[in-house]
SEDOTOR-842363 format. One record per atom (N, C-alpha, C): x, y, z; atom name; residue in one letter. Coordinates in steps of 0.02 Angstrom, whole numbers, plus 50000, padded with zeros to 5 digits. Example, Ala and Ser with C-alpha at 12.3 -4.5 7.8 and 13.67 -1.06 7.14 Angstrom:
! SEDOTOR-842363
- u/v/w/atomo/residuo
- 50660/49716/50390/N/a
- 50615/49775/50390/CA/a
- 50660/49835/50390/C/a
- 50642/49888/50354/N/s
- 50684/49947/50357/CA/s
- 50645/50002/50394/C/s
This chain:
! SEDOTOR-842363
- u/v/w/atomo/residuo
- 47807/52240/54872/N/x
- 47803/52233/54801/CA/x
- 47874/52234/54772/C/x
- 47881/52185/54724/N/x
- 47953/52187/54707/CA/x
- 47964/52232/54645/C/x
- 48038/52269/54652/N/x
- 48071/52320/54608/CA/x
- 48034/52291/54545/C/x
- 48031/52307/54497/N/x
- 48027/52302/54419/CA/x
- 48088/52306/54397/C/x
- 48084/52265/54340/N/x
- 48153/52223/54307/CA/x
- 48154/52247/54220/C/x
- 48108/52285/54207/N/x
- 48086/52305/54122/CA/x
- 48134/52375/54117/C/x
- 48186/52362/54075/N/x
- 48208/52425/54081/CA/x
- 48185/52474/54018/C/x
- 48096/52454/53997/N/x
- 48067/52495/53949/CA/x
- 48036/52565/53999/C/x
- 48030/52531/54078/N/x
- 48011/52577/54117/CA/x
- 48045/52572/54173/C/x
- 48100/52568/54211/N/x
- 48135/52607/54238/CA/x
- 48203/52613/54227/C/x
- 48242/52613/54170/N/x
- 48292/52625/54145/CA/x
- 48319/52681/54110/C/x
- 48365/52699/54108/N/x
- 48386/52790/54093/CA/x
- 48358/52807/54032/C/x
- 48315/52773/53991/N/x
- 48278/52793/53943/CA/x
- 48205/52785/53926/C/x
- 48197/52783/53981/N/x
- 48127/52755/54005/CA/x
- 48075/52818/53990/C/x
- 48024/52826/53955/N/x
- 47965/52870/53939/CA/x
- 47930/52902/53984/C/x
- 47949/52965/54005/N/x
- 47922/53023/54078/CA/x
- 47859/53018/54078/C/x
- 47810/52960/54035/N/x
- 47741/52975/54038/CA/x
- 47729/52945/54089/C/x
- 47650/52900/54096/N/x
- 47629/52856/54129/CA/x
- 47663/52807/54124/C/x
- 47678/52746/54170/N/x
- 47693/52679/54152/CA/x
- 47639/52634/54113/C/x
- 47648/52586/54057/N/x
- 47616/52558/54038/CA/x
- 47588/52519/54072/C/x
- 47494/52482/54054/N/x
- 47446/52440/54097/CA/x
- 47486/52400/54086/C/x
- 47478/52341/54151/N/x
- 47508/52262/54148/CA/x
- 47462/52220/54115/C/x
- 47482/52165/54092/N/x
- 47459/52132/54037/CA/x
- 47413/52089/54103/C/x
- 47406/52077/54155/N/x
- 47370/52076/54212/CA/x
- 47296/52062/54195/C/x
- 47286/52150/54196/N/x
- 47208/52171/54197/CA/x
- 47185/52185/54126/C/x
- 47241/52149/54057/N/x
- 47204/52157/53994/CA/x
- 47159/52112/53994/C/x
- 47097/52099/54025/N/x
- 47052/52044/54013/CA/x
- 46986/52043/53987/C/x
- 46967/52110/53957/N/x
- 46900/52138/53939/CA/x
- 46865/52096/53915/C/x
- 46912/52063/53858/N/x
- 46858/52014/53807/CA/x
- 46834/51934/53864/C/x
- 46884/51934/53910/N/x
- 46840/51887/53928/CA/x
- 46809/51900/53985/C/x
- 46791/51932/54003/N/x
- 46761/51961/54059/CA/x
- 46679/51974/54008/C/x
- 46683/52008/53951/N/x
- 46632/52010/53897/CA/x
- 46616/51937/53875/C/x
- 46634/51885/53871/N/x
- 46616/51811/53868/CA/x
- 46589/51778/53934/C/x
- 46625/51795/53972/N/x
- 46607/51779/54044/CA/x
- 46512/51800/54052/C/x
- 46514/51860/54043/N/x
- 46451/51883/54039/CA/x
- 46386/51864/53994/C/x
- 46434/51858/53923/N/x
- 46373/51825/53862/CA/x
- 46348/51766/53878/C/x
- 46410/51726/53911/N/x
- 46390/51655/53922/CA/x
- 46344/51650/53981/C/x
- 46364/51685/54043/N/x
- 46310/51670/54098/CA/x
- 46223/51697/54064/C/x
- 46239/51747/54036/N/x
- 46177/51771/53994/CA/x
- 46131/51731/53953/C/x
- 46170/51700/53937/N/x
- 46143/51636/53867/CA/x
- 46144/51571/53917/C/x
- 46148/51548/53958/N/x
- 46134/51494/54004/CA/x
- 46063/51531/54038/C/x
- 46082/51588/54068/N/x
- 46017/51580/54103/CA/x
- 45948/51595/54064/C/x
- 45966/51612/53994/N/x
- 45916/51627/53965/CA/x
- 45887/51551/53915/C/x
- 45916/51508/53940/N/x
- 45930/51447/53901/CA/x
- 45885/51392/53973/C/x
- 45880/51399/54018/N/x
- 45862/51398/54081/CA/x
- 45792/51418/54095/C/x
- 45780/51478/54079/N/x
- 45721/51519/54105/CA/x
- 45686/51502/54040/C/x
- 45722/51483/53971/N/x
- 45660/51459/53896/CA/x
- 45692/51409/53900/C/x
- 45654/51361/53881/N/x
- 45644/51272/53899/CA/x
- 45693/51281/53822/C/x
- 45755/51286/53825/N/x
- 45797/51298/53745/CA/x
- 45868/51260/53753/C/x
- 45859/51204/53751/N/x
- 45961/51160/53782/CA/x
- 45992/51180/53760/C/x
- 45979/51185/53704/N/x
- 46027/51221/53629/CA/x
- 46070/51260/53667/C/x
- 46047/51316/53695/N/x
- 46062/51404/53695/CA/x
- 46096/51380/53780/C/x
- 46061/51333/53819/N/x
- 46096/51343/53875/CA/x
- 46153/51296/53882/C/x
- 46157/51265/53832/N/x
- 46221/51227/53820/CA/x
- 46285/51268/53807/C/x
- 46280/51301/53739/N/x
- 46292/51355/53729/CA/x
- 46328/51395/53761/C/x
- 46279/51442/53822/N/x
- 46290/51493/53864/CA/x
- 46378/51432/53917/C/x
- 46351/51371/53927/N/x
- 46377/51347/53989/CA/x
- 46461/51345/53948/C/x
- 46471/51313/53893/N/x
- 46505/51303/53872/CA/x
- 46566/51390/53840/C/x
- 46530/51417/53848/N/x
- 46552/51494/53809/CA/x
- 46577/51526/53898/C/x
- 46543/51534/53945/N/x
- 46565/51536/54035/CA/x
- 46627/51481/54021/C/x
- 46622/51438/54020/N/x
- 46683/51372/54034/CA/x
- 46734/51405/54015/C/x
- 46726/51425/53943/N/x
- 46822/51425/53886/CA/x
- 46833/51509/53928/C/x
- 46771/51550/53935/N/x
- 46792/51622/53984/CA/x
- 46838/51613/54034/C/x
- 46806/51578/54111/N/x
- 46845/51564/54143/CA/x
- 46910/51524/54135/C/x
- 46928/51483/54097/N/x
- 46975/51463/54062/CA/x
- 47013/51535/54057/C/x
- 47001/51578/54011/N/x
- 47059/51621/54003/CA/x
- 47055/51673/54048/C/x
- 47010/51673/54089/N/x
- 47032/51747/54143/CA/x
- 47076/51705/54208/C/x
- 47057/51630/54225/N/x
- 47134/51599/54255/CA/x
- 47207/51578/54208/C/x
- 47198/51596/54161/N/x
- 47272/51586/54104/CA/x
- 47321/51641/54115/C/x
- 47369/51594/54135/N/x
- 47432/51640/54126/CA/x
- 47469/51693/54068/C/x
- 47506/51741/54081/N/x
- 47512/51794/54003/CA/x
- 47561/51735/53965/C/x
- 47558/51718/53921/N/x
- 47579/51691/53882/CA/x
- 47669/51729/53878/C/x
- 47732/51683/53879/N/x
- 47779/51691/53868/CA/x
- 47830/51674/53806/C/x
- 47859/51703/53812/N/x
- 47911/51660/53721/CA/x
- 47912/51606/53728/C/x
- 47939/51588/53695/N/x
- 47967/51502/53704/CA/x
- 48028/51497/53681/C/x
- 48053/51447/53730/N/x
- 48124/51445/53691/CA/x
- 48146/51385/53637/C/x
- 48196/51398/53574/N/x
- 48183/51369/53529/CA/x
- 48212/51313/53561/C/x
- 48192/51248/53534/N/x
- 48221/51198/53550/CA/x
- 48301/51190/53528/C/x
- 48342/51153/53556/N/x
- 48408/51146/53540/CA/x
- 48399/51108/53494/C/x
- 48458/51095/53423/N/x
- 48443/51013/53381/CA/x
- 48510/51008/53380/C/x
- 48512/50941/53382/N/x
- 48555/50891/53353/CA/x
- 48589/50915/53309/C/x
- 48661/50908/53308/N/x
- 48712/50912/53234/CA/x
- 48700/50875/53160/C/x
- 48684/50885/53142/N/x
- 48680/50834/53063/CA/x
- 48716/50780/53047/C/x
């Protein structure tokens, strides 16, 4: 595992508590979509209802979508042109 590079936690002023969670395993809410949606497909499935299992399939889709998404980083500003 490689050293850590954040000197919010290992640098001479670094907080004697716990180390903070990695932005990693912040995934609750979609792990909670992940679930509504398989929920609402198969219940969309098991009642003759397209609506709802459309729905469910489409609400699973954008989930998995963000539990493979990368943590989002700055951006850097673009350079411009002189006037």
């Amino acid at each position: 595992m490689p050293a850590s590079h954040d000197t919010r936690t290992t640098g001479p002023k670094a907080p004697a508590g716990p180390r903070p969670r990695r932005r990693a395993y912040r995934r609750a809410g979609a792990w909670l979509a992940m679930a509504l949606g398989v929920w609402a497909a198969v219940a969309g499935a098991t009642l003759p209802n397209g609506l709802v299992l459309a729905a469910g399939l489409v609400v699973a889709a954008l989930a998995v979508n963000r539990l493979g998404a990368e943590p989002r980083t700055h951006r850097r500003a673009k350079p411009m042109a002189p006037p």
